[in-house]
N, C-alpha and C positions, 0 to 999 in steps of 0.2 A: 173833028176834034172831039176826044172821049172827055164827060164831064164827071169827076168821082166826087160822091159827096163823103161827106162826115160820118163815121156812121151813128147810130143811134142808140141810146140804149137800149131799145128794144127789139134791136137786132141779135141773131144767134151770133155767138161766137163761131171765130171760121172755121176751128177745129168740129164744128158739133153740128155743120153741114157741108155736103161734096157733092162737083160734080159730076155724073155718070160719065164714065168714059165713052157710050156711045150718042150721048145727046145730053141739052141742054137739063136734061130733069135733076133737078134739085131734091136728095133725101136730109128731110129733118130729124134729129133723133129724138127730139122733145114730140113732133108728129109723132112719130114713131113708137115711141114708148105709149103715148096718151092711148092711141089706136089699137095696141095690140097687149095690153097687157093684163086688160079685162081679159080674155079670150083665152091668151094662154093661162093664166091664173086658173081660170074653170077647166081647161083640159089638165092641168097636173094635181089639183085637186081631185079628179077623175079618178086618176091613177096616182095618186098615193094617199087620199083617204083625208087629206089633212090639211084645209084651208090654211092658215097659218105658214106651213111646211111650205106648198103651193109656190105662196106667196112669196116667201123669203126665197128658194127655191127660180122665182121670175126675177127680184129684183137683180139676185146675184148675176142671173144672165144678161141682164140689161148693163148692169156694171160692168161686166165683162167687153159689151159690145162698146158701152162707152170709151173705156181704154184704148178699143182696138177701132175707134168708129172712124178717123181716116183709109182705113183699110177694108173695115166693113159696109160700108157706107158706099163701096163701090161694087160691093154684088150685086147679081139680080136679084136677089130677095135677100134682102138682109134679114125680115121677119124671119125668114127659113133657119138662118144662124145661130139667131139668137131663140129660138125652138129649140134648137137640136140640142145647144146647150143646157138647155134649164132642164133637159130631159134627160140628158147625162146625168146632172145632178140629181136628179131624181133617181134615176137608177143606180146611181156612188149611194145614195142615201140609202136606199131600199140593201145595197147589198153590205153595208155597213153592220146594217140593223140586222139581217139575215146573219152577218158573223157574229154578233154582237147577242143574239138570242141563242146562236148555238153554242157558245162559250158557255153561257149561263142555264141550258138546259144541262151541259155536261157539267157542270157545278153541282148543281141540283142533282143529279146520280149518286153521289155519294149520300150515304144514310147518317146524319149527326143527330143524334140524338138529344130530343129539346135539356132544359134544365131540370133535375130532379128536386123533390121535394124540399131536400136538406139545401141545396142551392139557392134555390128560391126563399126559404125560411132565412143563410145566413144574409142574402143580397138585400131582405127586407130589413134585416137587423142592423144591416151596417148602414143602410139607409138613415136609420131616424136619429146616427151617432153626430156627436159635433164633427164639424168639419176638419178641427187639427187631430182629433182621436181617431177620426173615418181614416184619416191620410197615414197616420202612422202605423194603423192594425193594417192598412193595404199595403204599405210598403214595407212593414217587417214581416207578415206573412206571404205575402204573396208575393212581393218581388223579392224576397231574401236580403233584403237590406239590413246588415247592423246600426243599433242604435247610432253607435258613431257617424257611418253616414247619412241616416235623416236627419243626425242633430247637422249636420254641414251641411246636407242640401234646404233642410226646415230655413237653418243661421239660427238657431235654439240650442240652449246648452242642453248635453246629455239629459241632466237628470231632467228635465221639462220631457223630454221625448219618453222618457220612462213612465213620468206620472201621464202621460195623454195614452200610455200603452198601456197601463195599469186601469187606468180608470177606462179607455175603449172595452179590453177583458171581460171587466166587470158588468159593464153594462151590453155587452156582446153575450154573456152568460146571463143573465137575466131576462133578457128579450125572446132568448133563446129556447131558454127554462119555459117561457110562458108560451112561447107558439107550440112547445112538444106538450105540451102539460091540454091544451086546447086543443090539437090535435090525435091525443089519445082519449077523450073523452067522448068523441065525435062519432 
């Protein structure tokens, strides 16, 4: 007569141990993980530079094994499995970054030339303007908006969009006057 107990809370779930199809041995994946995850963590950090990387790099493969640990859980080395993946991953990551820097060296080829001086002088100018004058002199100059549409998109009547473009002008010309004025003197 077979006698089955209860089980216990401190027993693994059945899915997260199996066993061997050619004998009684019992793989755990809690064992498993505990035993092996220092080790691979230090060989992918090996090869790819970057603890962290490594590491998220193992867990993912562990996660993986866990989904699939009914299945996995009956090879002969599941440690070998869950290797081979984290090491995939490491080489998906590696040639990610390998495309991902070539994209960005061929960017870097083309020659754009920094910001010139008057650039610099107007982007400092419009810098120290108020914020509804900064918004109007940028969006009637530069993005071509008529007054009518910043006062609709502002919700400000016209003539308000006018006086914050009058009075930016002013003091856009003034800031202006003074960096050329200290810059010819230099």
């Amino acid at each position: 007569m077979t006698v089955t107990r209860e089980p216990r809370l401190d027993d693994p779930p059945p899915e997260r141990t199996a066993r061997r199809p050619d004998g009684p041995e019992t793989v755990d994946f809690d064992g498993l993980y505990h035993a092996h995850f220092r080790s691979l963590t230090i060989q992918l950090t090996a090869y790819c530079g970057d603890l962290t990387q490594a590491q998220d790099m193992v867990q993912e493969a562990f996660c993986r094994a866990f989904a699939r640990w009914s299945r996995v859980s009956r090879y002969d080395d599941p440690v070998a499995w869950v290797r081979r993946v984290a090491w995939n991953l490491a080489t998906s990551r590696w040639r990610r970054l390998r495309t991902a820097q070539a994209w960005l060296h061929r960017q870097r080829e083309e020659h754009v030339p920094g910001p010139g001086p008057d650039r610099v002088a107007l982007t400092a100018a419009l810098a120290v303007l108020p914020t509804n004058q900064r918004r109007a002199v940028v969006l009637h100059y530069l993005a071509d908006l008529s007054v009518a549409q910043i006062a609709a998109q502002e919700d400000v009547p016209e003539g308000t969009v006018k006086s914050w473009l009058h009075r930016g002008r002013a003091a856009l010309a003034a800031q202006l006057t003074t960096t050329n004025e200290v810059n010819h003197h230099d």
